[in-house]
C-alpha positions as CSV (number, residue, x, y, z in Angstrom):
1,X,0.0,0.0,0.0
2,X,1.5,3.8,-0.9
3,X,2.5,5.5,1.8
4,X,-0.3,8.2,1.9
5,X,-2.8,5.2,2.7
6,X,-5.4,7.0,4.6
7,X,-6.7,3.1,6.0
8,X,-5.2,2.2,9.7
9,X,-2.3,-0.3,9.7
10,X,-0.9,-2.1,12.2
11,X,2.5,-1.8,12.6
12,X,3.1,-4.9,14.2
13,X,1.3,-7.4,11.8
14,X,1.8,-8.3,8.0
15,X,1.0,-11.1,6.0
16,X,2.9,-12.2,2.3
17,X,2.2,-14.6,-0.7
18,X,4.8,-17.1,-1.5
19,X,3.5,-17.2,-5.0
20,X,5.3,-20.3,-6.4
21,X,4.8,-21.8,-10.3
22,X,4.2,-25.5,-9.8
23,X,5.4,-25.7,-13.7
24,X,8.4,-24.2,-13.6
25,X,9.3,-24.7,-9.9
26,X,9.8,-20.5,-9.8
27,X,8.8,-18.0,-7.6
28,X,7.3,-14.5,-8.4
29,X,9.1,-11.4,-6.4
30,X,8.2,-7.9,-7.1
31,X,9.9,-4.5,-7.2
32,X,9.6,-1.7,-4.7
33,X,8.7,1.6,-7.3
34,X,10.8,4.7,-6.1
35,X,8.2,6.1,-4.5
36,X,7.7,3.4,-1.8
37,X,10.0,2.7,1.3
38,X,12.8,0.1,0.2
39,X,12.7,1.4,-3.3
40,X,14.5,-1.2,-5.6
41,X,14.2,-3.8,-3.4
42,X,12.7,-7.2,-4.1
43,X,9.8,-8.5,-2.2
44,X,7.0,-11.0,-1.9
45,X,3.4,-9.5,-2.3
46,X,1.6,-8.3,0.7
47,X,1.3,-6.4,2.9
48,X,0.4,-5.2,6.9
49,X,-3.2,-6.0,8.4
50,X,-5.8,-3.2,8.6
51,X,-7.3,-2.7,11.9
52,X,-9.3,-5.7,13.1
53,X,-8.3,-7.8,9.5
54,X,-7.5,-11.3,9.5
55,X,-4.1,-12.4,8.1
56,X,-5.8,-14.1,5.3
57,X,-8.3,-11.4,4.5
58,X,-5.2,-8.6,4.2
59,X,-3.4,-11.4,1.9
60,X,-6.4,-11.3,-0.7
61,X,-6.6,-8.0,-0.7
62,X,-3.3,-6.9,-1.0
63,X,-2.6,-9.2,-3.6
64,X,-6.1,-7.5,-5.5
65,X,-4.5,-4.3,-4.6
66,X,-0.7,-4.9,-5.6
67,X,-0.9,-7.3,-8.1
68,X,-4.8,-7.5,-9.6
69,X,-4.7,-11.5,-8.8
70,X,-7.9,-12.3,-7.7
71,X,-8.1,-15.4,-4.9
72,X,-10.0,-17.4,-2.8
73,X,-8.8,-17.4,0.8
74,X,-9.2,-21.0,0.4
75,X,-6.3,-21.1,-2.3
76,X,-3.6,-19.9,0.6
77,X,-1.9,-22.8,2.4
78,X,-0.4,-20.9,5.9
79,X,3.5,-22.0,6.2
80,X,4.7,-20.1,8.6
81,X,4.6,-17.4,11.4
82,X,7.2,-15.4,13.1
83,X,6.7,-13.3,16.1
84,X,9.0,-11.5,18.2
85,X,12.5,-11.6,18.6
86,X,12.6,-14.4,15.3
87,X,12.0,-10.3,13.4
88,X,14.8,-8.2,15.2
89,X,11.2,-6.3,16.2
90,X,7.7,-6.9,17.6
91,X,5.9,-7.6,14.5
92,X,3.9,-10.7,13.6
93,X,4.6,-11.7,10.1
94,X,2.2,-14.4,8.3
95,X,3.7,-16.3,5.5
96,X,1.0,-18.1,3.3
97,X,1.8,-20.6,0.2
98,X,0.0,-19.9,-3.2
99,X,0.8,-22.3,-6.1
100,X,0.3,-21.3,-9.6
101,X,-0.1,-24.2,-12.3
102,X,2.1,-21.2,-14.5
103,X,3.6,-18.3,-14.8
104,X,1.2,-15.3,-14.5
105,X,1.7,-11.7,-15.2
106,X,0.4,-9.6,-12.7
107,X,-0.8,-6.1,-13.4
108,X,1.1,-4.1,-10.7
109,X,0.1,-0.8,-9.3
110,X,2.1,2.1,-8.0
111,X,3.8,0.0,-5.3
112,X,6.2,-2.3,-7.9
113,X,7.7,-0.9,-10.9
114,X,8.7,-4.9,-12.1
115,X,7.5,-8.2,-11.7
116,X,10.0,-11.3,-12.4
117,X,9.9,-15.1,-11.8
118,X,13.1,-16.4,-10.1
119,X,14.5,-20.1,-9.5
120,X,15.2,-20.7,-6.0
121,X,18.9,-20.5,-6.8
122,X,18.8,-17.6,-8.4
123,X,17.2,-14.6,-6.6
124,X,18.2,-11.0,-6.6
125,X,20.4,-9.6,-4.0
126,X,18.1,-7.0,-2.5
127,X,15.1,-7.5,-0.1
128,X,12.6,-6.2,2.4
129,X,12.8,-7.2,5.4
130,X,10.1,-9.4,5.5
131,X,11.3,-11.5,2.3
132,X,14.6,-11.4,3.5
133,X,13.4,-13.5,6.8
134,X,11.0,-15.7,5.0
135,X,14.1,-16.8,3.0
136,X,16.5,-17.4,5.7
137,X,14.0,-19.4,7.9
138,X,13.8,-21.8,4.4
139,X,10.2,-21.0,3.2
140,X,10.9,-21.3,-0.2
141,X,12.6,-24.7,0.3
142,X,8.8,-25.2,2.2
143,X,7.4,-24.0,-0.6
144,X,8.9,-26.7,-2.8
145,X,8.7,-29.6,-0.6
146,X,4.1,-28.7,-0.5
């Protein structure tokens, strides 16, 4: 969500979309526009939870809002939570599983300014800070193994 986001958001609770291509065994990442926080930086779609939204409920909608792929909450398969000290921070981050029989193109708004599907082996160098702990606590190896 842009920064001038007039909706309440908690600042201690997200929830992201390990979008992964069951075809080509890739994952999607997008990339922070300059006019977001982290600009440049790769990350997974998603986002922090309104007030009173459930992690599953921000997930759909953030990937509506980010991405324009439409889901069922039904279609996310939870993998993993981290509270606490896991973060360096307070925040609760939800990581969720959505497979893809292929490679979609998602129609990004002003939040990403590129979209790319990357083998496990090969990602980018730079990430948020919620991608970057969802990848060192092995969710896309997770990912793989579903």
């Amino acid at each position: 969500m842009a920064k001038d986001s007039a909706k309440k958001r908690l600042p201690d609770a997200g929830a992201w979309a390990i979008i992964h291509c069951a075809e080509t065994g890739k994952f999607l990442l997008g990339k922070r526009s300059p006019m977001m926080n982290k600009a440049g930086a790769w990350n997974f779609f998603g986002g922090r939870l309104d007030e009173g939204e459930e992690p599953r409920d921000a997930l759909v909608r953030e990937l509506a809002e980010e991405a324009g792929i439409r889901i069922k909450q039904k279609q996310l398969i939870k993998l993993y939570r981290v509270a606490g000290s896991k973060t360096g921070s307070q925040r609760q981050l939800h990581y969720y599983l959505l497979q893809v029989e292929r490679e979609v193109a998602p129609r990004l708004n002003q939040e990403h300014s590129h979209f790319r599907w990357f083998r496990r082996n090969r990602l980018p160098r730079s990430f948020n800070r919620p991608t970057q702990i969802a990848i060192k606590q092995g969710l896309l190896h997770m990912a793989c193994e579903r």
